[in-house]
C-alpha positions in Angstrom: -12.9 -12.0 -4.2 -11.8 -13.1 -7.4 -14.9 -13.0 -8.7 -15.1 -9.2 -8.1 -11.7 -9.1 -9.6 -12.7 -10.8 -12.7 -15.6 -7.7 -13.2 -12.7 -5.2 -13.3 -11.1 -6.8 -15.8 -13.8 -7.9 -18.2 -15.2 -4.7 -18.3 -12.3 -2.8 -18.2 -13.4 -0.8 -14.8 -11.3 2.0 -13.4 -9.3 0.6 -10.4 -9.1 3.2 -7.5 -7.7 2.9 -4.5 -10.2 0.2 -2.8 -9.4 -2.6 -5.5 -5.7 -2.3 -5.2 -5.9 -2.5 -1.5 -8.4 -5.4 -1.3 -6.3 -7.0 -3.7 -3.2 -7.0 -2.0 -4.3 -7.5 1.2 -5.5 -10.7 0.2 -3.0 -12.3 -1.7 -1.0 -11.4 1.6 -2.9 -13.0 3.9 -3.5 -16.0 1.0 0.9 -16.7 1.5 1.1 -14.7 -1.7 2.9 -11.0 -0.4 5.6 -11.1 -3.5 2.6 -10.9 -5.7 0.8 -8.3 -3.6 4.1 -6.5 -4.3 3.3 -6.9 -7.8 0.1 -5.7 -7.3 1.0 -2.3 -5.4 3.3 -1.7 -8.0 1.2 -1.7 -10.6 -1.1 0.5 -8.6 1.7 2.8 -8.2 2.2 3.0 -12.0 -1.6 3.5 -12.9 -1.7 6.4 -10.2 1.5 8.3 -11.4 -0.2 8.5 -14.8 -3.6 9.9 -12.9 -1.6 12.5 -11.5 -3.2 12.1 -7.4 -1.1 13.0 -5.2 -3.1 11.7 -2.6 -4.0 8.5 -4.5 0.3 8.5 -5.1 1.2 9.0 -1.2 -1.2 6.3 -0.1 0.1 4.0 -2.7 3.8 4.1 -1.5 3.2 4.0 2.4 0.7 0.9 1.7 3.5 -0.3 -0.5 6.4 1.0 2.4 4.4 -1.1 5.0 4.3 -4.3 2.6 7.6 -4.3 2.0 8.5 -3.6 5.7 6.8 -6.7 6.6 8.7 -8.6 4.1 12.2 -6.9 5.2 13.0 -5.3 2.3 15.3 -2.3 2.6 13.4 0.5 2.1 15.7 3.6 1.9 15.1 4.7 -1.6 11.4 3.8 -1.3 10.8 6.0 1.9 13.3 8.9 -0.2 10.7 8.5 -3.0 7.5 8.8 -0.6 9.1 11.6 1.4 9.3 13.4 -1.9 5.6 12.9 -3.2 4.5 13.9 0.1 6.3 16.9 0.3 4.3 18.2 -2.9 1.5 17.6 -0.5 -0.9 20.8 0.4 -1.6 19.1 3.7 1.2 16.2 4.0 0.5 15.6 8.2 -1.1 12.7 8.3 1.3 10.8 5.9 4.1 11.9 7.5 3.2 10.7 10.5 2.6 7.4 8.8 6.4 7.3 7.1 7.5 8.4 10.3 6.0 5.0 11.9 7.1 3.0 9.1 10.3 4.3 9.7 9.9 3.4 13.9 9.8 -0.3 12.3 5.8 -0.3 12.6 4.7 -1.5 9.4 0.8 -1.7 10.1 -1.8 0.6 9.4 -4.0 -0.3 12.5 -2.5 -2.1 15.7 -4.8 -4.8 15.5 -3.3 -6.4 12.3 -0.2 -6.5 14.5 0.2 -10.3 14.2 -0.5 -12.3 18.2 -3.3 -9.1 18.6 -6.1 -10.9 17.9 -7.6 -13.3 20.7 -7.6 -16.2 18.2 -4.2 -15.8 17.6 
C-alpha cells in the first residue's frame, strides 16, 4: 500500500476517488481512523476545487460514515451533504445512503458491520 501511495506522490498523479478510499480505509483498519479523517478531508478539499458533484457527494457520505464510526456529531456535516446532494440531477441513491447514516448505520456494505465475518 504505501508503496502505491508513494507513486502518487513522486509523480505528482491525479488522486480520484479510488486512492482516497484505499487510503483511508486502511489507515482505519491499521488503528489509525483520526488520520483517515485527515485524509477524507483532504479529499474533500481537492474535489471542491474539481467541481464533481458526484466525486463531492461520495466524499462526504464516505467521510459521514467515518466519522459515524468514530461518534462524532455529525449535524452540520450531514446539513452540508444534504446540500451538495440536492444540486444532484439524480441525488437517489445518496440519499438513501444519508438516510442510513442518519438510521445510525455507518457502513457501506453489511458485511464490514464489525462480528459479520465468521472469523470474527
Amino acid at each position: 500500500f504505501a508503496q502505491g501511495m508513494e507513486e502518487y506522490r513522486r509523480y505528482n498523479i491525479p488522486r480520484w476517488l479510488e486512492p482516497y478510499d484505499a487510503e483511508a480505509e486502511y489507515l482505519e483498519l491499521e488503528g489509525q481512523p483520526e488520520v483517515a479523517v485527515v485524509v477524507r478531508n483532504r479529499q474533500l478539499e481537492a474535489f471542491q476545487e474539481y467541481g464533481s458533484l458526484w466525486y463531492l457527494a461520495h466524499t462526504h457520505v464516505q467521510r459521514l460514515r467515518l466519522l459515524g464510526r468514530l461518534g462524532v456529531p455529525l449535524e452540520d456535516d450531514l446539513a452540508l451533504a444534504r446540500s451538495i446532494i440536492a444540486e444532484m440531477k439524480i441525488p437517489t441513491e445518496y440519499e438513501r445512503q444519508i438516510q442510513r447514516i442518519e438510521a445510525g448505520d455507518y457502513y457501506e456494505f453489511d458485511w464490514q458491520k464489525p462480528g459479520t465475518l465468521p472469523s470474527e
